[in-house]
ZAMARGU-4260 file (C-alpha; in steps of 0.2 Angstrom, whole numbers, plus 5000, padded with zeros to 4 digits):
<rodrens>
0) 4359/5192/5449 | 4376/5200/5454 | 4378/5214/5464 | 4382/5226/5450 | 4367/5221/5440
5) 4356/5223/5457 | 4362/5241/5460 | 4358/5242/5441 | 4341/5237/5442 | 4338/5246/5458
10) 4342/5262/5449 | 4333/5257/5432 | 4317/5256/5444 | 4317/5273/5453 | 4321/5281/5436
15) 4306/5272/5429 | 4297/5279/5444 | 4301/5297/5445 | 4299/5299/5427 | 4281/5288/5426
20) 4275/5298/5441 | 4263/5314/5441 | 4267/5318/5460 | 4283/5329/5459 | 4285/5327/5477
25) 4286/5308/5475 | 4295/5310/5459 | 4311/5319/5467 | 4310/5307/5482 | 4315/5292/5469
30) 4327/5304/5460 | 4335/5307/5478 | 4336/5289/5482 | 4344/5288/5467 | 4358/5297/5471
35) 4359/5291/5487 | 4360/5273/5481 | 4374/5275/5471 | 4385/5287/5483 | 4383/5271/5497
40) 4387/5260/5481 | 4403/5270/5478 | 4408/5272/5496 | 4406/5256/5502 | 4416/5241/5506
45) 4413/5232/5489 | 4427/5245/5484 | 4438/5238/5494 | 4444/5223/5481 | 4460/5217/5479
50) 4467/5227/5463 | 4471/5212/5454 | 4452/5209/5453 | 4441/5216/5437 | 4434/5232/5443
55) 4420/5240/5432 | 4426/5248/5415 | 4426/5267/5414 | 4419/5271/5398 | 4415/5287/5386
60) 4398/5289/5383 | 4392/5304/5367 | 4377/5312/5374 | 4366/5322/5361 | 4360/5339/5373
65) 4350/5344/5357 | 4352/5362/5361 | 4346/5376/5348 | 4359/5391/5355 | 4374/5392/5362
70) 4367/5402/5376 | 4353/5386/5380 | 4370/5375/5379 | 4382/5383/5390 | 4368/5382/5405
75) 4363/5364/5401 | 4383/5359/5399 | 4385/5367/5415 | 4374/5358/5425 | 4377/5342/5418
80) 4395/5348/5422 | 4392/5350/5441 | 4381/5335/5440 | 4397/5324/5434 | 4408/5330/5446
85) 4397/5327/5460 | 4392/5307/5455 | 4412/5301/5451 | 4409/5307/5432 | 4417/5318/5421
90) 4411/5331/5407 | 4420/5336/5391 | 4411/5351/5381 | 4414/5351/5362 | 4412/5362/5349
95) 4393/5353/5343 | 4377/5347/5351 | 4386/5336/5358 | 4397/5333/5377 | 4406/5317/5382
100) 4403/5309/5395 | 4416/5299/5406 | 4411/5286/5419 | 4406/5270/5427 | 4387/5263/5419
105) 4378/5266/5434 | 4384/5284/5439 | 4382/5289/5419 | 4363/5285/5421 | 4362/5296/5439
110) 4370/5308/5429 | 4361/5311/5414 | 4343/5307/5424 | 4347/5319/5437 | 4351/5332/5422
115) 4335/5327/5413 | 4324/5328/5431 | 4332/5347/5437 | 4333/5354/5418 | 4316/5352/5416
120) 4312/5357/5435 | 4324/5374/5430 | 4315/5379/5413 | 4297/5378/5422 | 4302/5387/5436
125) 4312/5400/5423 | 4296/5403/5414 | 4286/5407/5429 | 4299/5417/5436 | 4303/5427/5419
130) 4285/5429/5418 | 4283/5439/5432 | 4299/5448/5430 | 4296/5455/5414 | 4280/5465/5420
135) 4292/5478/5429 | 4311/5473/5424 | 4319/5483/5409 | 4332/5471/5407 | 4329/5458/5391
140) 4325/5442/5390 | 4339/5434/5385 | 4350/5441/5400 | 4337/5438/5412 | 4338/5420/5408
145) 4356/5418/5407 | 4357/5426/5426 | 4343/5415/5430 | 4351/5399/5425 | 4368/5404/5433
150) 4360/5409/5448 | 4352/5392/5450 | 4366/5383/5442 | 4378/5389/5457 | 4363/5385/5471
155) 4362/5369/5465 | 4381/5364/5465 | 4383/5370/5482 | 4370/5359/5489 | 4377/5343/5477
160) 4396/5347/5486 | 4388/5347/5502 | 4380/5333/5500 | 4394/5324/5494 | 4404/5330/5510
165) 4390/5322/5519 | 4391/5304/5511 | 4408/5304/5512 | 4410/5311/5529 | 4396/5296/5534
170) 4407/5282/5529 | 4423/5289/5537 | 4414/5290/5552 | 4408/5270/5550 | 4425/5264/5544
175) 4440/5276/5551 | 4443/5288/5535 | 4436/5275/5523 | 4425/5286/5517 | 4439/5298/5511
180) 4449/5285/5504 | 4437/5277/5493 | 4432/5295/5486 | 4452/5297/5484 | 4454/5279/5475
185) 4439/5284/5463 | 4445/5303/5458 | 4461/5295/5453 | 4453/5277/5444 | 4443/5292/5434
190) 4458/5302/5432 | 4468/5289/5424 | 4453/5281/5414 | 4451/5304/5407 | 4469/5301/5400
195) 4467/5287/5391 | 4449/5290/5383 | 4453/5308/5381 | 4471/5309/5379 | 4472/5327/5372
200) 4458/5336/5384 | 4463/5352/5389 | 4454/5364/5402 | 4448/5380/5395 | 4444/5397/5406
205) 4429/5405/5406 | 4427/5424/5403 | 4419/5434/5418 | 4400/5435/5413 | 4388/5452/5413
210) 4373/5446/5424 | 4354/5453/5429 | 4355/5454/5449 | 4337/5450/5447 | 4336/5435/5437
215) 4352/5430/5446 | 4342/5431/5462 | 4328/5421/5455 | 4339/5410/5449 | 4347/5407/5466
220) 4328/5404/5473 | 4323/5390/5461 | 4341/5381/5463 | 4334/5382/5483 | 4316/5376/5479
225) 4320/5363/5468 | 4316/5345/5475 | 4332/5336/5473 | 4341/5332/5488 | 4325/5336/5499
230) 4326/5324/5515 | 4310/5317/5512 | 4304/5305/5528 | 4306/5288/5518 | 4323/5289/5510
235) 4334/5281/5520 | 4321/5268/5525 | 4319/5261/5506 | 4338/5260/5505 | 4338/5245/5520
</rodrens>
């Protein structure tokens, strides 16, 4: 088994785990080792190949999100959004059910796992939050939930960037800025893969959004409490 299909297979197993496992604690540990699996297969010397030799294709994957609203799709494309650009991926929204996404094989499946794992963890925490909320709030539903979502939508990018940092501020400390360079070689190998399998893309602006400081704040709270990320005791001892 090569190393690629190792790392593969590593991954394949800590998905199987998280999602077959009823302890959420445990759950987000695999989900986190994960992550971290994959950011110290990124950053690592196996990226240091001559550029003549074959490096792993960049490919657009059509993901199905399923949504029944645009307001459901515009969280759920937004955190898969933050998610992509946080594991060397990149997003692109369409006009359907349906976003593209652009990356390596192994940081496509950390992407869409880690969006199943928090989406989930969001709407349950969103329905207990909302359910309290509602006993004294005026505000309806539908804005609650949409300041909810980009509340915790926000949290959680912040802590995925910092983390990011982290790892990469980890290996330029092992390897005298290699960490940066690697990060640097990998933005642009994604860049240049974006122009050719999406050759037309253009970025769009968002328009400023009316928000419920309540649910925003709720929001903000379960983009804190949410698993991922946690620095559980054993998760740098499963990855030696």
């Amino acid at each position: 088994m090569s190393g690629k299909e190792k790392i593969i297979d590593t991954i394949t197993k800590l998905r199987n785990l998280a999602k077959d496992n009823a302890n959420p604690d445990e759950a987000a540990n695999a989900v986190a080792l994960m992550q971290d699996l994959l950011f110290r297969h990124n950053l690592s010397e196996d990226d240091l190949k001559d550029e003549l030799e074959k490096v792993d294709p960049y490919e657009k994957e059509i993901i199905n999100l399923g949504v029944s609203s645009p307001q459901s799709k515009a969280w759920k494309v937004g955190l898969m959004n933050l998610l992509a650009m946080n594991n060397f991926c990149k997003l692109f929204n369409t006009h359907t059910k349906e976003v593209w996404l652009i990356g390596q094989q192994e940081n496509r499946m950390v992407v869409k796992y880690l969006y199943d794992f928090l989406s989930k963890d969001l709407i349950r925490m969103g329905k207990v939050a909302w359910k309290e909320a509602k006993v004294s709030s005026y505000v309806t539903s539908t804005l609650w939930k949409k300041s909810f979502f980009q509340g915790a939508i926000n949290t959680i990018n912040i802590r995925l960037r910092e983390q990011k940092r982290h790892n990469i501020a980890v290996a330029d400390a092992d390897g005298a800025g290699r960490g940066t360079a690697l990060a640097l070689k990998i933005d642009n190998a994604l860049r240049d893969a974006t122009q050719v399998l999406v050759p037309r893309s253009k970025v769009t602006k968002t328009r400023g959004q009316r928000l419920d400081s309540n649910g925003y704040s709720a929001g903000v709270q379960a983009g804190n409490n949410t698993k991922l990320n946690q620095e559980l005791p054993n998760r740098r001892l499963a990855l030696t």
